[in-house]
Structure formats: C-alpha cells, structure tokens
matplotlib code that plots the C-alpha trace (Angstrom):
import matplotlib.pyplot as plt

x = [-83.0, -79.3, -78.0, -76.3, -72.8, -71.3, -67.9, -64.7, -60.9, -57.8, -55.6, -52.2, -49.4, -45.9, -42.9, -44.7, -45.9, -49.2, -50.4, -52.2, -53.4, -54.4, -57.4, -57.3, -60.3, -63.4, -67.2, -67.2, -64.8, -64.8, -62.7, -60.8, -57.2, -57.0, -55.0, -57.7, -57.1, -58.0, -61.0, -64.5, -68.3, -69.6, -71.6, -75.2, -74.0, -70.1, -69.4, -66.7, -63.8, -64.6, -65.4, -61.6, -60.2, -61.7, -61.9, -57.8, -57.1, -59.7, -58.0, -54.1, -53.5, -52.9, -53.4, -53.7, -54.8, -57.6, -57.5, -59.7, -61.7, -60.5, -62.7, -65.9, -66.8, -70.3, -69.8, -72.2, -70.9, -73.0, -74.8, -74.3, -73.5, -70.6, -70.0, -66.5, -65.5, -62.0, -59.6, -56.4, -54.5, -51.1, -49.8, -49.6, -46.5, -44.9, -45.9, -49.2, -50.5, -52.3, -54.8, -57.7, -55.3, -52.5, -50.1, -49.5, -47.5, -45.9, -46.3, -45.8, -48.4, -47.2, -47.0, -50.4, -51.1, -48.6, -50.4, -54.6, -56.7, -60.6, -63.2, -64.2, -60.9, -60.0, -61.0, -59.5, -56.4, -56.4, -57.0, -53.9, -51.6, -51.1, -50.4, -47.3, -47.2]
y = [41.3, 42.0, 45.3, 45.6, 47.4, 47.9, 48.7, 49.1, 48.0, 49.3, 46.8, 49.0, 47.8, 49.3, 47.5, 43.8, 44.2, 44.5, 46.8, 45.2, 47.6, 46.4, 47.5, 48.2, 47.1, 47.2, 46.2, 43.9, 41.5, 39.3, 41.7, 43.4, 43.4, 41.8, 42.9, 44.4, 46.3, 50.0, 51.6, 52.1, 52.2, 53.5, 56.4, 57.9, 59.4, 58.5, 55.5, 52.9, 54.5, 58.2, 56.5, 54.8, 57.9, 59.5, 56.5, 56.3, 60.1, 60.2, 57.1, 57.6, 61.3, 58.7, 59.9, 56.7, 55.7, 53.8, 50.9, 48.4, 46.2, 43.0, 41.4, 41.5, 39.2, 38.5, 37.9, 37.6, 38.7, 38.0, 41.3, 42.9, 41.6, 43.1, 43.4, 43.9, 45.4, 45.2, 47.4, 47.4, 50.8, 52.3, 54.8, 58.5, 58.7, 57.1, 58.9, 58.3, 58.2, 55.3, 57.4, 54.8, 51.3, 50.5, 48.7, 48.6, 45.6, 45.3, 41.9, 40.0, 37.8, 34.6, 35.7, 37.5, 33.9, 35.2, 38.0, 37.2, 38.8, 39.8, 37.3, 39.1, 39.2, 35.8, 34.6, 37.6, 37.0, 33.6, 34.6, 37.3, 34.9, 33.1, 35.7, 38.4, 41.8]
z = [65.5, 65.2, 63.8, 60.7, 60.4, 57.2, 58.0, 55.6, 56.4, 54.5, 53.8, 53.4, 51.5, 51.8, 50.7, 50.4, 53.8, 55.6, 58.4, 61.5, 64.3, 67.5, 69.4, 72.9, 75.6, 74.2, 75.0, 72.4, 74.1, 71.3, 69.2, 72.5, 72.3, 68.9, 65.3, 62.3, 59.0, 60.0, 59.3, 60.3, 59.8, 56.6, 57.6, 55.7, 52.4, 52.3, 49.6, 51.3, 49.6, 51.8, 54.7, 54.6, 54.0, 56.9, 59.4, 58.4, 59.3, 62.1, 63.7, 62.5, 60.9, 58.2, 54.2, 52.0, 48.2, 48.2, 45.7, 44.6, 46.3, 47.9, 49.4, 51.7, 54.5, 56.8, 60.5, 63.7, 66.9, 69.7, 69.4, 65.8, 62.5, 60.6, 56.9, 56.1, 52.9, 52.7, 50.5, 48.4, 49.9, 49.6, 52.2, 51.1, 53.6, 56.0, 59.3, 61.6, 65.0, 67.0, 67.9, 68.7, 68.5, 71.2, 68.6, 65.0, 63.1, 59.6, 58.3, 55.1, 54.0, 55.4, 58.8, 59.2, 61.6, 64.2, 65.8, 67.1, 64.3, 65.2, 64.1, 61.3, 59.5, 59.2, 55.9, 54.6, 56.3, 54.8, 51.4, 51.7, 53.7, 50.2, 48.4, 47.4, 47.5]

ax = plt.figure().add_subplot(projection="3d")
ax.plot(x, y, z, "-o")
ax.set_aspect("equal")
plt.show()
C-alpha cells in the first residue's frame, strides 16, 4: 500500500500574477526539475493554513496571508499518493530566498502552460489558467 501525503501549496497572488518555483533534482523524478505552488507536507498537529506559513518561511524566508481555500487535488505517483490542498495567499512583502527551489517565475493566469508544472498541479493550473486576478 502506497503512503498518503497531505501536503498544502500557496498559491501567491501579487499584482494579478502567480508564483511558480521550480524544484531542483529530486528522487522523485517525476516531479524533478518541474514548476509547483510552494509549500509542504502537513505535519501532526498543524492545520493546513500553519503548515503554509511555515513550509513558505522554512523554504523562502517568505511571510504570506493565507486565504481561503482553492482547491484540492488526488494524485498517484509511482510510490506515494499526494493530496494537494491548494490555497488563496498574498505576500506579506516583496523579498524571499529560494532556499529549497532553483527558480521562481511570476505568471499571469493564462500563461501558467509555458513553464512544465509537477503532475499533481495540473488541474489546478487549469482551473486558474481561466481565470483573473
């Protein structure tokens, strides 16, 4: 049986645009090298919304206002299955640090398809790639 991860992903809004940070190598090579909404596994005793706010500074020195929630997706990897809760965020400032990602991107919605997005984020991308911010 495949583990479970409940995970959570910020989607930040600044200015009508999106941020996309891009992992570097990774042993799952499914999601190596590819574009995800920051953020992290949910760990014992933190609802989503603190484990955003610390995955965000942990990963980025990044402060940010957790919104509401957006959306929340089911996907299989090959060796775990992820639940993706996705939030509505809005920076706290303007500065942070790729501290875990090797790229970061601004995007508006209709041009989340140019950069290659991790397999869980897809439908999520979709659903935002339609819309205005």
């Amino acid at each position: 049986m495949k583990k479970v991860l409940q995970v959570v992903g910020a989607i930040i809004i600044n200015d009508g645009r999106i941020l996309a940070v891009k992992r570097g190598e990774n042993k799952n090579k499914a999601v190596a090298f590819k574009y995800e909404f920051p953020g992290g596994k949910i760990e014992q005793g933190e609802t989503p919304e603190q484990a955003l706010k610390r995955e965000l500074f942990e990963e980025m020195n990044y402060d940010i206002d957790v919104g509401g929630k957006y959306m929340s997706v089911s996907y299989e990897y090959d060796d775990v299955i992820v639940n993706l809760h996705t939030y509505l965020c809005k920076p706290l400032s303007d500065c942070y640090t790729l501290n875990e990602h090797i790229d970061d991107k601004w995007l508006l919605p209709k041009d989340l398809f140019s950069v290659e997005w991790a397999p869980a984020d897809y439908d999520i991308i979709s659903d935002l790639s339609k819309r205005q911010f």
